[in-house]
N, CA, C and O atoms as CSV, one atom per row, in Angstrom:
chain,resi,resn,atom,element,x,y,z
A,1,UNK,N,N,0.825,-1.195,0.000
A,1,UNK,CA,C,0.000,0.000,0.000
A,1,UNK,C,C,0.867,1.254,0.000
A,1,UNK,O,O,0.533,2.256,-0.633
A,2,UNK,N,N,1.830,1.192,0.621
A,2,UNK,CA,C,2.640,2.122,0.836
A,2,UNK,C,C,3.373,2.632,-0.549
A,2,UNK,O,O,3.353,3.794,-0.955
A,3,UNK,N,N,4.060,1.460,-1.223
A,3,UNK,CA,C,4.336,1.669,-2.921
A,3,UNK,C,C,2.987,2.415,-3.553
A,3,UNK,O,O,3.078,3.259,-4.445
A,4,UNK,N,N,2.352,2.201,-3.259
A,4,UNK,CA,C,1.407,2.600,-4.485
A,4,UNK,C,C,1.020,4.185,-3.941
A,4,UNK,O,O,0.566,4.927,-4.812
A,5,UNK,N,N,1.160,4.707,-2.663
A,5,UNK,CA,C,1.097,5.962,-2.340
A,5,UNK,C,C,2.645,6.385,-2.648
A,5,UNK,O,O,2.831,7.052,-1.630
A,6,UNK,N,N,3.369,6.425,-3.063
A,6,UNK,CA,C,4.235,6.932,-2.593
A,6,UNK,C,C,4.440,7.237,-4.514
A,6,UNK,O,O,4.878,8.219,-5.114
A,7,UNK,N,N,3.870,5.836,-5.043
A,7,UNK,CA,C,3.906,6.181,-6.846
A,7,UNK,C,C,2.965,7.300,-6.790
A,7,UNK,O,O,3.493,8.405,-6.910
A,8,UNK,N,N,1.676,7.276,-6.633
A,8,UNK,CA,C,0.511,8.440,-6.563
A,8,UNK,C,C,1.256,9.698,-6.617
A,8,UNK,O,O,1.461,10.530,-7.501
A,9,UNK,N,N,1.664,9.548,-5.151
A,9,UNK,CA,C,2.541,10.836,-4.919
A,9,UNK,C,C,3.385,11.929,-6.060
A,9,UNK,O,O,3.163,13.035,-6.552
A,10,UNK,N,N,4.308,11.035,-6.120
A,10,UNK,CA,C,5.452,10.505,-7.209
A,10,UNK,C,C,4.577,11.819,-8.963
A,10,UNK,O,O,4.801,12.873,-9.558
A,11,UNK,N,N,3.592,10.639,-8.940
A,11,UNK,CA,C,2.801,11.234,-10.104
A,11,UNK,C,C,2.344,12.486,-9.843
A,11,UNK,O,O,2.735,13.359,-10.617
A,12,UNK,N,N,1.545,12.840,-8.864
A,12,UNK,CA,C,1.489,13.967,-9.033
A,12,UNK,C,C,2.029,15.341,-8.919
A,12,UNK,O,O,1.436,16.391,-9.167
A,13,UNK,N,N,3.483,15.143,-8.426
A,13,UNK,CA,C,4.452,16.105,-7.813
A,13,UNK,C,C,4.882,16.227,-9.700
A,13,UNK,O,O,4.551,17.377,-9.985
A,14,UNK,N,N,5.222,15.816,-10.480
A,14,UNK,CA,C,5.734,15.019,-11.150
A,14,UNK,C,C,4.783,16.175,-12.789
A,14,UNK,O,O,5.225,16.955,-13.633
A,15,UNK,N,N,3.263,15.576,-12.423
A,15,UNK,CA,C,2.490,16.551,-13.279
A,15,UNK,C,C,2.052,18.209,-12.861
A,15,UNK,O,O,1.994,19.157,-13.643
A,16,UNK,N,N,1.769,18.216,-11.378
A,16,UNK,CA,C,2.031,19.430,-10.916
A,16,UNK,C,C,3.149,20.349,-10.373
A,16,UNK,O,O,3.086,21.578,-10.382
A,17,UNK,N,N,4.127,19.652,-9.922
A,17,UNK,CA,C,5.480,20.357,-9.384
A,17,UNK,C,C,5.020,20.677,-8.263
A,17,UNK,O,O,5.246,21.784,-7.774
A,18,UNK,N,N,4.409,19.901,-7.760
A,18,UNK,CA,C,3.976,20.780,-5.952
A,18,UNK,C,C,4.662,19.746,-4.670
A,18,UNK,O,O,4.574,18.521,-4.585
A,19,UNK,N,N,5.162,20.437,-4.000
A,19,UNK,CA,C,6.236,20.306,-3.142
A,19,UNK,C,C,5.435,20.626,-1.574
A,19,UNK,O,O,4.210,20.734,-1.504
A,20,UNK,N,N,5.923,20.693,-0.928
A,20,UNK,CA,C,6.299,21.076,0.756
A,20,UNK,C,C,6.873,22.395,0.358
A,20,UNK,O,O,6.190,23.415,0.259
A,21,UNK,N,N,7.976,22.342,0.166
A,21,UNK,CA,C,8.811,23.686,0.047
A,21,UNK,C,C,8.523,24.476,-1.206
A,21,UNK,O,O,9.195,25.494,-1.368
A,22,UNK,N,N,7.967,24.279,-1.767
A,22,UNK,CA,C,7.189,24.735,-2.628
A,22,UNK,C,C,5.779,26.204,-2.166
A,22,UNK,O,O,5.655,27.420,-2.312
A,23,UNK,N,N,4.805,24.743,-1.423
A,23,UNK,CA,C,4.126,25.320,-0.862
A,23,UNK,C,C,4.134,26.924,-0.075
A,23,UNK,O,O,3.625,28.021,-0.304
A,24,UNK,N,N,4.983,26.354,0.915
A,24,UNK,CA,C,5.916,26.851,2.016
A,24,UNK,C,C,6.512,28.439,1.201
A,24,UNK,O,O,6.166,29.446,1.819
A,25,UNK,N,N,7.090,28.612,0.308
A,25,UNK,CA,C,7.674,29.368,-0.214
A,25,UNK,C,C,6.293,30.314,-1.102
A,25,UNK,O,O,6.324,31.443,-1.590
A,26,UNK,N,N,5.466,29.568,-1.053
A,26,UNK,CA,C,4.585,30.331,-2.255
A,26,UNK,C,C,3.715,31.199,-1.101
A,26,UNK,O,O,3.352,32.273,-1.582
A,27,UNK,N,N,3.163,30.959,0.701
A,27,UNK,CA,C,2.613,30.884,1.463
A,27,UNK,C,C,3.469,32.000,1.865
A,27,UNK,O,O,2.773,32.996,2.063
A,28,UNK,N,N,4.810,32.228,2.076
A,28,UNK,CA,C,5.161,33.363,2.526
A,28,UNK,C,C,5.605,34.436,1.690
A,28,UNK,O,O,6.077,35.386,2.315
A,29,UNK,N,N,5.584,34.534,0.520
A,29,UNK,CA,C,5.404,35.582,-0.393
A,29,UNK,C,C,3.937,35.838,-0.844
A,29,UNK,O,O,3.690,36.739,-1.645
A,30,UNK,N,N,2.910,34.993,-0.294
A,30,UNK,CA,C,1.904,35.927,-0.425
A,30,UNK,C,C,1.393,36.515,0.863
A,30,UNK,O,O,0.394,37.217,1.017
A,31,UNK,N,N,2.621,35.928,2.131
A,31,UNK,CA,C,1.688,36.461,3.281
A,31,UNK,C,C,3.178,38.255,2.924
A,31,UNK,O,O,2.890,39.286,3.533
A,32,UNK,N,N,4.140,38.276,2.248
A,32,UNK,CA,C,4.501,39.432,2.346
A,32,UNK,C,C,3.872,40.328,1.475
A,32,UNK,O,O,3.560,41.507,1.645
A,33,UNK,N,N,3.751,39.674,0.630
A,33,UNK,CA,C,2.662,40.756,-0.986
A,33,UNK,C,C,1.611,41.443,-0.155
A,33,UNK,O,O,1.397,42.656,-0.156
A,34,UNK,N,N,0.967,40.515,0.567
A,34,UNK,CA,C,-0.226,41.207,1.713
A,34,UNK,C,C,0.575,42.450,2.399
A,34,UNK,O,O,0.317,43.581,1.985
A,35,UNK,N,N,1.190,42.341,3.059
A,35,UNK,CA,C,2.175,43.435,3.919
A,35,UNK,C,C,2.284,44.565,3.380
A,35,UNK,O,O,1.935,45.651,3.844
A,36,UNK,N,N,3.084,44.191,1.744
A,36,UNK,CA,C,3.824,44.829,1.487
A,36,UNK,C,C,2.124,46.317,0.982
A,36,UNK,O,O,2.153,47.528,1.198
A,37,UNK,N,N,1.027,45.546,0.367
A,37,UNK,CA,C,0.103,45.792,-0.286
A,37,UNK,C,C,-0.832,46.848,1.191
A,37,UNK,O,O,-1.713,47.694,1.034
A,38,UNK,N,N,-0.382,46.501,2.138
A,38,UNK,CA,C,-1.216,47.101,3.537
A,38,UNK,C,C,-0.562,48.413,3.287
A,38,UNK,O,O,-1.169,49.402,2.874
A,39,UNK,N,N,1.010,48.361,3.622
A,39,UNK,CA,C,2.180,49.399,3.641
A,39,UNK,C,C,1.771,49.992,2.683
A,39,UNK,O,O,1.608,51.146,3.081
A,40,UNK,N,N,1.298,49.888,0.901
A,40,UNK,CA,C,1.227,51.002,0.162
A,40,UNK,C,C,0.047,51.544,0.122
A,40,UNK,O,O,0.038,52.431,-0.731
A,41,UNK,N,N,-1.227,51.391,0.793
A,41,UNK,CA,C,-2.687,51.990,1.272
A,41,UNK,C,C,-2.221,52.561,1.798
A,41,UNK,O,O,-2.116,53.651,1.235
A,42,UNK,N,N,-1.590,52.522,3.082
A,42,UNK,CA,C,-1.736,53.290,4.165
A,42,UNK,C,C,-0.543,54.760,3.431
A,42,UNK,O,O,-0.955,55.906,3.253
A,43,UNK,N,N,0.437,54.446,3.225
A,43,UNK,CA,C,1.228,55.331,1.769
A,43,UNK,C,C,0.420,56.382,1.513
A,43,UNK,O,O,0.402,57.557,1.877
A,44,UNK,N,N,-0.399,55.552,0.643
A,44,UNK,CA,C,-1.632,56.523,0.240
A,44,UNK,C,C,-2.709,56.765,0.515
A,44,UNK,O,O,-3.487,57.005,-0.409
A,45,UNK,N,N,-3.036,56.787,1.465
A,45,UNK,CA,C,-3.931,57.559,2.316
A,45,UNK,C,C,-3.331,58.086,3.193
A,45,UNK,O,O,-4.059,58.892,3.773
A,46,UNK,N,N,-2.202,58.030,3.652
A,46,UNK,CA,C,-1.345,59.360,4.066
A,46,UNK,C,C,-1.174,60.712,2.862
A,46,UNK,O,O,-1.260,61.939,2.818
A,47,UNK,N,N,-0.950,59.822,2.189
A,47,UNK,CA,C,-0.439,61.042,0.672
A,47,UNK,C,C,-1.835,62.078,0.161
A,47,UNK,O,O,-1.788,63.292,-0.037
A,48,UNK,N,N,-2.795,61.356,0.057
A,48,UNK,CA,C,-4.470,61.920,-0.355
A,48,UNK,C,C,-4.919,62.292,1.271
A,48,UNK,O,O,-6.055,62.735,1.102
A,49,UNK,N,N,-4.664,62.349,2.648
A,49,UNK,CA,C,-4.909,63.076,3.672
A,49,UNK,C,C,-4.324,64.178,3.375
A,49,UNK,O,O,-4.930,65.196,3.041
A,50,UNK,N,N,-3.413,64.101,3.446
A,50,UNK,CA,C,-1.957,65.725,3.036
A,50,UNK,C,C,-2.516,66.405,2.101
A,50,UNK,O,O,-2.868,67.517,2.493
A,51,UNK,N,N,-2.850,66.080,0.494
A,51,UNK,CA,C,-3.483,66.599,0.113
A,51,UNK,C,C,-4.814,67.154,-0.041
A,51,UNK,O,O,-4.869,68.123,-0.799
A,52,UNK,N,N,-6.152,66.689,0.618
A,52,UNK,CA,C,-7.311,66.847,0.543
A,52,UNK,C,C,-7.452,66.684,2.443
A,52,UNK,O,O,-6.774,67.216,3.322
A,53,UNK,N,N,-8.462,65.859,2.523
A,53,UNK,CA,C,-8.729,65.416,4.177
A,53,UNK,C,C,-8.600,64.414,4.016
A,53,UNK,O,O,-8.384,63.836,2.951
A,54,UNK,N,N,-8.779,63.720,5.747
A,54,UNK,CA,C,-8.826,62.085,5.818
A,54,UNK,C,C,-10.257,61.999,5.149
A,54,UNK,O,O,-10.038,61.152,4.283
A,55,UNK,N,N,-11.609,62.358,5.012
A,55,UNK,CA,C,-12.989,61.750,4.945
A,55,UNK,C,C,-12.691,61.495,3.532
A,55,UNK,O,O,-12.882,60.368,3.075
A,56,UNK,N,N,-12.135,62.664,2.633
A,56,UNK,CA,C,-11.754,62.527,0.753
A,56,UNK,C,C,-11.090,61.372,0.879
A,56,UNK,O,O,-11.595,60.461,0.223
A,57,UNK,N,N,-10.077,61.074,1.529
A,57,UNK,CA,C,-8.818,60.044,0.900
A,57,UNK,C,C,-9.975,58.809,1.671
A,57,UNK,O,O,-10.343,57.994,0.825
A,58,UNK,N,N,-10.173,58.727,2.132
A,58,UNK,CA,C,-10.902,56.868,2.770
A,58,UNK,C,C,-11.982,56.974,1.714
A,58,UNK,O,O,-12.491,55.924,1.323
A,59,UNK,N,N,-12.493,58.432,1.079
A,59,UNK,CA,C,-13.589,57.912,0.129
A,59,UNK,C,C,-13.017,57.543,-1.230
A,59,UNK,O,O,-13.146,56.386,-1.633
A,60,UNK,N,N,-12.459,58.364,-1.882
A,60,UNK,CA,C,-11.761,58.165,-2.733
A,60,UNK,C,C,-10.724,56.154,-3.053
A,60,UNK,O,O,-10.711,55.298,-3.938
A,61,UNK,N,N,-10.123,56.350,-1.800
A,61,UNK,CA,C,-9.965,54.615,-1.803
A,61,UNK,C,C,-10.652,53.355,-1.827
A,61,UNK,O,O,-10.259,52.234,-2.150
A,62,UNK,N,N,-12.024,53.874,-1.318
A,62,UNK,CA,C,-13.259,53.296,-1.083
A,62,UNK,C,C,-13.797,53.067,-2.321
A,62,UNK,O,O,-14.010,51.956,-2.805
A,63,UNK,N,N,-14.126,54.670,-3.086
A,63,UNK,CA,C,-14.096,54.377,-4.132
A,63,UNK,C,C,-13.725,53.827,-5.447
A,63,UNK,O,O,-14.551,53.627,-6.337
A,64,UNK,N,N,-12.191,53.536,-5.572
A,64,UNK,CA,C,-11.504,53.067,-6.142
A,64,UNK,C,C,-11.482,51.203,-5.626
A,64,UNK,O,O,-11.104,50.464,-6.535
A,65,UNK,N,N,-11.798,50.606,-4.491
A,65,UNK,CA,C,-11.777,49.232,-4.372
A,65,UNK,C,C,-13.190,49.008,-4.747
A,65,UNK,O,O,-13.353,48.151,-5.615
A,66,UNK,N,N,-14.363,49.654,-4.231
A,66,UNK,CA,C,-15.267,49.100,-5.226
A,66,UNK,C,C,-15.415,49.476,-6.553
A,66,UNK,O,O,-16.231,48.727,-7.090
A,67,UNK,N,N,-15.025,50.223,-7.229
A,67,UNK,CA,C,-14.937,50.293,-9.001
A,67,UNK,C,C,-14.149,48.648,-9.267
A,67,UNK,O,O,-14.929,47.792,-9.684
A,68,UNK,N,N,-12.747,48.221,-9.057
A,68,UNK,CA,C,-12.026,46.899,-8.602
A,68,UNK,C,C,-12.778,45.891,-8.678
A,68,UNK,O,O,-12.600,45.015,-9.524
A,69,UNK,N,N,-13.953,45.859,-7.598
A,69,UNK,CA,C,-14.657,44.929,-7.494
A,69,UNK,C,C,-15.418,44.200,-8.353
A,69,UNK,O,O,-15.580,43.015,-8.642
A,70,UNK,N,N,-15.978,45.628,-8.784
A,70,UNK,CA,C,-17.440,45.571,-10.111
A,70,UNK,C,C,-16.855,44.803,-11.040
A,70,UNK,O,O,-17.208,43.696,-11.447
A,71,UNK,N,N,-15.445,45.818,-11.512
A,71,UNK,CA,C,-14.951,44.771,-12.765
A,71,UNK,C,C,-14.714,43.406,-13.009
A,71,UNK,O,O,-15.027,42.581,-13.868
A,72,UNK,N,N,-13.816,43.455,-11.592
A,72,UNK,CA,C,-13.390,42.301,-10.980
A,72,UNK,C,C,-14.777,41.133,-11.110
A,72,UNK,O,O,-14.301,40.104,-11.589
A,73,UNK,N,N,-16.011,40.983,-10.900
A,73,UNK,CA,C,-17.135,40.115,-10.580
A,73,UNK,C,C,-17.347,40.460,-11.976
A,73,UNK,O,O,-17.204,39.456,-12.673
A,74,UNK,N,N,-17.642,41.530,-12.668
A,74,UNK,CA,C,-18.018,41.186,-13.884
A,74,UNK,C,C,-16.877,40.491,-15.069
A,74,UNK,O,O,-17.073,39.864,-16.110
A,75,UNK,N,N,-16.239,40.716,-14.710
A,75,UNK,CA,C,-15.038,39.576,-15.468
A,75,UNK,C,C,-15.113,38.100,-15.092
A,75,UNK,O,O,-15.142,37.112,-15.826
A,76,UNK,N,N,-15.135,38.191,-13.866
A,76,UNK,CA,C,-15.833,36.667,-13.366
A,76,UNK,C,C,-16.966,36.066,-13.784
A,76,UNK,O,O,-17.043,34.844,-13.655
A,77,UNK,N,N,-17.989,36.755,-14.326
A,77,UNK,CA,C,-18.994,36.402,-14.781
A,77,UNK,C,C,-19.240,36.047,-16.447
A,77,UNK,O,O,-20.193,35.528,-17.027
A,78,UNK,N,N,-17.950,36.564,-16.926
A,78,UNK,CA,C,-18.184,36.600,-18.261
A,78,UNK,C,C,-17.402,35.432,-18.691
A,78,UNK,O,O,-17.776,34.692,-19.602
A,79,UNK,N,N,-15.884,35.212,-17.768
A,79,UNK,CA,C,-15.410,33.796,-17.270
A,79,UNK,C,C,-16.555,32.580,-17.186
A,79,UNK,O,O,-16.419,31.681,-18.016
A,80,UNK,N,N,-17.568,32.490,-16.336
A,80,UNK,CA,C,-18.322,31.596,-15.872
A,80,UNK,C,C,-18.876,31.577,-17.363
A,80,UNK,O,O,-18.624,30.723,-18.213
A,81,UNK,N,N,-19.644,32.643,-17.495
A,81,UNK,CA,C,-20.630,31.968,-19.451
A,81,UNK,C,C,-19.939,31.209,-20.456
A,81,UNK,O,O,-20.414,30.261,-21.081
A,82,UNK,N,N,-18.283,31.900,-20.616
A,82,UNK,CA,C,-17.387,31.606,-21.281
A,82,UNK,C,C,-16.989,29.856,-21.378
A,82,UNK,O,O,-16.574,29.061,-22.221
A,83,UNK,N,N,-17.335,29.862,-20.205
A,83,UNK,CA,C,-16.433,27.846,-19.725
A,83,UNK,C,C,-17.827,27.286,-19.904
A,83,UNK,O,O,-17.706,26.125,-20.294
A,84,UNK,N,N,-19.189,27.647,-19.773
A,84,UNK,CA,C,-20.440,27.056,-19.647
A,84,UNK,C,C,-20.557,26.804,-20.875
A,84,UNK,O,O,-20.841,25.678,-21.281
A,85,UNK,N,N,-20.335,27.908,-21.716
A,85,UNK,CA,C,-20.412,27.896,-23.722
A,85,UNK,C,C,-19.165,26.663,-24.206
A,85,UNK,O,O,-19.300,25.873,-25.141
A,86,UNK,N,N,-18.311,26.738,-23.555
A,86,UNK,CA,C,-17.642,25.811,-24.313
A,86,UNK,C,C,-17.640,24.344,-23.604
A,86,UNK,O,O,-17.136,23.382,-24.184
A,87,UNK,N,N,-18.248,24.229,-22.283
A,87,UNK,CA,C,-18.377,22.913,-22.062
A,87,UNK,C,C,-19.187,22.234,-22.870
A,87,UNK,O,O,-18.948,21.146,-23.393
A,88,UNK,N,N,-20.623,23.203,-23.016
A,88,UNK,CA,C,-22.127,22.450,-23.815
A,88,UNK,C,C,-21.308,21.996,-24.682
A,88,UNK,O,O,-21.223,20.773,-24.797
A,89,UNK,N,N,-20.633,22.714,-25.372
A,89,UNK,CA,C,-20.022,22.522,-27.097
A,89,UNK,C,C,-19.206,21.165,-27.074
A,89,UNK,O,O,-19.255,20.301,-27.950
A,90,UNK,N,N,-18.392,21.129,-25.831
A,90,UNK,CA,C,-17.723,19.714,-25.737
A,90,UNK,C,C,-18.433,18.670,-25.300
A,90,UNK,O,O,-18.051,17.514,-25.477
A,91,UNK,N,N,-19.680,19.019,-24.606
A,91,UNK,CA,C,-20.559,17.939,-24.679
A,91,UNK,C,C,-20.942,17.261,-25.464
A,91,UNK,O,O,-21.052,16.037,-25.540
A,92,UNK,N,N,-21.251,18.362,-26.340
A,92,UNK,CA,C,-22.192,18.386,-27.825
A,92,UNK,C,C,-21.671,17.296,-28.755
A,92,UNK,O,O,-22.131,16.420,-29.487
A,93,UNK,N,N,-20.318,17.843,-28.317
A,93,UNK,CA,C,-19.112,17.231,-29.840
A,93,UNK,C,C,-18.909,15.891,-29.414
A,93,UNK,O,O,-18.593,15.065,-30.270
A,94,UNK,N,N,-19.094,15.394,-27.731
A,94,UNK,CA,C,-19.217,14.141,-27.107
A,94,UNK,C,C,-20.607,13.601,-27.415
A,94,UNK,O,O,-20.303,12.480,-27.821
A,95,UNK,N,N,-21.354,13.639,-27.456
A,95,UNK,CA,C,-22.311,13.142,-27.837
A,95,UNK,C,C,-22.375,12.565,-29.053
A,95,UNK,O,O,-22.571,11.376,-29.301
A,96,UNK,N,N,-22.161,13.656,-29.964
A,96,UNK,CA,C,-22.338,13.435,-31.722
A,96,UNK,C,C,-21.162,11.933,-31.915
A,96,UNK,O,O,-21.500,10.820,-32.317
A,97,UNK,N,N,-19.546,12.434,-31.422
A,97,UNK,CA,C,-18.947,11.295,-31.419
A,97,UNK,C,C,-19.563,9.751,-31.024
A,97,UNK,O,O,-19.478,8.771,-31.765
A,98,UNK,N,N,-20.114,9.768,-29.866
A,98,UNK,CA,C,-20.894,8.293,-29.227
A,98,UNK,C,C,-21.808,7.860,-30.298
A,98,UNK,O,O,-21.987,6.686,-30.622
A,99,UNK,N,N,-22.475,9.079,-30.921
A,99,UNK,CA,C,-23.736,8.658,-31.520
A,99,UNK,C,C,-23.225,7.900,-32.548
A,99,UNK,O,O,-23.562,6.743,-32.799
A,100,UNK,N,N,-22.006,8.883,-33.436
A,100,UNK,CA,C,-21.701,7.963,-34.134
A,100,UNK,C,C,-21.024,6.298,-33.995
A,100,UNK,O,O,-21.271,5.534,-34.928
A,101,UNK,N,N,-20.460,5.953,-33.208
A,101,UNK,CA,C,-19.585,5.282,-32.759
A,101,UNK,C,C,-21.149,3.857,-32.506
A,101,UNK,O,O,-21.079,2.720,-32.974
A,102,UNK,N,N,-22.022,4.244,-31.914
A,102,UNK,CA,C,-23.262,3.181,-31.939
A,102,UNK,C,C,-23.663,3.205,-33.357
A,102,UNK,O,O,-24.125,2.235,-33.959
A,103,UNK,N,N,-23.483,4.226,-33.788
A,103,UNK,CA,C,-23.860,3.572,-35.730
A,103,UNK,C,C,-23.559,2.878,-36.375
A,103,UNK,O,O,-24.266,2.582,-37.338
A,104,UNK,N,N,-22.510,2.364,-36.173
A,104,UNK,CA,C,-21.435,2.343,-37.161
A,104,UNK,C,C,-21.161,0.761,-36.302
A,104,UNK,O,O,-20.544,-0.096,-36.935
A,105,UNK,N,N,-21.577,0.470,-35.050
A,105,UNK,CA,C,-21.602,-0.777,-34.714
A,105,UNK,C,C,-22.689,-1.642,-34.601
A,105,UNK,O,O,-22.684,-2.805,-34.198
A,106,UNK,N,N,-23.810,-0.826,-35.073
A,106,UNK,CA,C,-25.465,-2.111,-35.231
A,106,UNK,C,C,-24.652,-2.342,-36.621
A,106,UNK,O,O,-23.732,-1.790,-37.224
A,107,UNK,N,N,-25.733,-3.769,-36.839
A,107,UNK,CA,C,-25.206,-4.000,-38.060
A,107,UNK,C,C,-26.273,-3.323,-39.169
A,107,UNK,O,O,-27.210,-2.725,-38.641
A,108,UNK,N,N,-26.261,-3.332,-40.007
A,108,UNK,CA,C,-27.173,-2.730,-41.147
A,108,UNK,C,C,-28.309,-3.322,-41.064
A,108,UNK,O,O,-28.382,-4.463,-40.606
A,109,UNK,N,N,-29.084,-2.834,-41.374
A,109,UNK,CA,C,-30.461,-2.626,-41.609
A,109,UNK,C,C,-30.922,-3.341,-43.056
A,109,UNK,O,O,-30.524,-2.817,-44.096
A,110,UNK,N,N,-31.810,-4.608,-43.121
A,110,UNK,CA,C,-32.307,-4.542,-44.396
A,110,UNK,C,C,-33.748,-4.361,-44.748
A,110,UNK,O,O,-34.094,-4.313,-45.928
C-alpha cells in the first residue's frame, strides 16, 4: 500500500510540481505581498490626507476598491458563461462522437 502511495505521490508532484517547500515558499510571499500591499494603502492615504482630508482620501480609496470589485465580478462572470459555452459545445461534440460510434456498430439494416 505504501508503494502505491508513494507512486501516486510521485505522479502527481511530477504533473504538478507541488512540493512542501514549494508550498511553504509560495505561502510566505503571499503572506509578504499582503504586507507589502497594507504598507502602500496606508502610503496613500497618508499622501491623499496631506493633500485633501482624511474623509476625501478613505472615500476616494473606497471608491476606487469598489470600481475593482465591479470589474473584478463582472469579469468573473463573463469567465463563468465563457467555460459554460464551451463545455455544452464539448458535450455536444461528445455526444455526436458516441452517436456515431453506436452507428457504425449495429449492423445494417435490411
Amino acid at each position: 500500500m505504501k508503494k502505491w502511495r508513494r507512486y501516486l505521490e510521485l505522479q502527481l508532484q511530477a504533473k504538478s510540481g507541488l512540493s512542501s517547500a514549494f508550498v511553504a515558499g509560495t505561502l510566505l510571499g503571499l503572506a509578504s505581498a499582503g504586507i507589502t500591499f497594507a504598507f502602500a494603502l496606508v502610503t496613500v492615504f497618508v499622501w491623499l490626507a496631506r493633500r485633501y482630508d482624511a474623509l476625501t482620501a478613505g472615500l476616494l480609496l473606497g471608491g476606487l476598491f469598489l470600481l475593482i470589485t465591479i470589474v473584478a465580478l463582472a469579469f468573473a462572470l463573463y469567465l463563468r458563461r465563457r467555460t459554460i459555452a464551451r463545455a455544452e459545445l464539448a458535450l455536444a461534440a461528445q455526444r455526436h462522437a458516441l452517436g456515431s460510434i453506436r452507428d457504425s456498430s449495429e449492423p445494417p439494416s435490411r
